[in-house]
N, C-alpha and C positions, 0 to 999 in steps of 0.2 A: 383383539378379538376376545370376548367373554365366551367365558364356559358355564354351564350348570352342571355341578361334578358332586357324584354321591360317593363317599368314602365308605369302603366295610374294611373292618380290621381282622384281616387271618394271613396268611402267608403265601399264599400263590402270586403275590406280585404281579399282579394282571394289569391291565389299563382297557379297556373297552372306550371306543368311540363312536359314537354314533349321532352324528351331526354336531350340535353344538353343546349337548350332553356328553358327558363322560363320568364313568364306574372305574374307581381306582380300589385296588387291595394295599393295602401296607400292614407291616407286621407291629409298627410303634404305637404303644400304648395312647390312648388321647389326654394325656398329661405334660404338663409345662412344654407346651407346643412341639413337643416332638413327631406326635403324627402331623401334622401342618407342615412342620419341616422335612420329613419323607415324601411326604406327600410333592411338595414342592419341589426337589430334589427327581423324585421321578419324571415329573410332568417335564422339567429342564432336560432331562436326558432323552426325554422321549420324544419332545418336537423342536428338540437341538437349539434352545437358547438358553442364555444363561438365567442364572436361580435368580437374580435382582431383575429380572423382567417378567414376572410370573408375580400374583398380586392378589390377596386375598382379598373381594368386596365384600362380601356380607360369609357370615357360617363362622366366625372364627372357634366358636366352640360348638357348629353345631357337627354332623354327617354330612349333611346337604350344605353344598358353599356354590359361590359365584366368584369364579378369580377371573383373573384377566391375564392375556399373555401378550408381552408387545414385540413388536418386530419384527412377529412371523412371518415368512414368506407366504404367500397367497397359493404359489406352486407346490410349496412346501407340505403349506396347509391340507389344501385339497389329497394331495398323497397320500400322507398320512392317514388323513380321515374315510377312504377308499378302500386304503389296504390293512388298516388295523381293528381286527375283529379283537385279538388281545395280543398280549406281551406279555 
């Protein structure tokens, strides 16, 4: 499943979903990939697959990315995406 996910950098730790969009917060600066790597990290923890299934297509240096998550359950999915206004 692809996403279009915009990243802002401040502290609230939120994740907003709304359909195949998603707004993520992380606290890591956008250097030597460590927001990408938070970024990822969260996204794994938040629709329960692991961080090697989670795939950065385009954005690597930008705000605006397109990753891709594989494996997700479809039941899963839809849950999530229903009952996460944020985190």
């Amino acid at each position: 499943m692809r996403y279009s996910v915009e990243v802002k950098f401040n502290s609230s730790g939120r994740i907003q979903v709304n359909g195949n969009e998603i707004i993520i917060s992380i606290k890591s600066e956008p250097k030597h990939g460590k927001a990408n790597r938070e970024m990822i990290k969260k996204m794994s923890n938040f629709f329960g697959v692991p961080e090697n299934r989670i795939y950065i297509i385009s954005g690597q240096t930008s705000r605006k990315k397109i990753i891709e998550i594989q494996n997700i359950s479809k039941q899963y999915r839809f849950y999530k995406m229903e009952h996460a206004v944020g985190k």
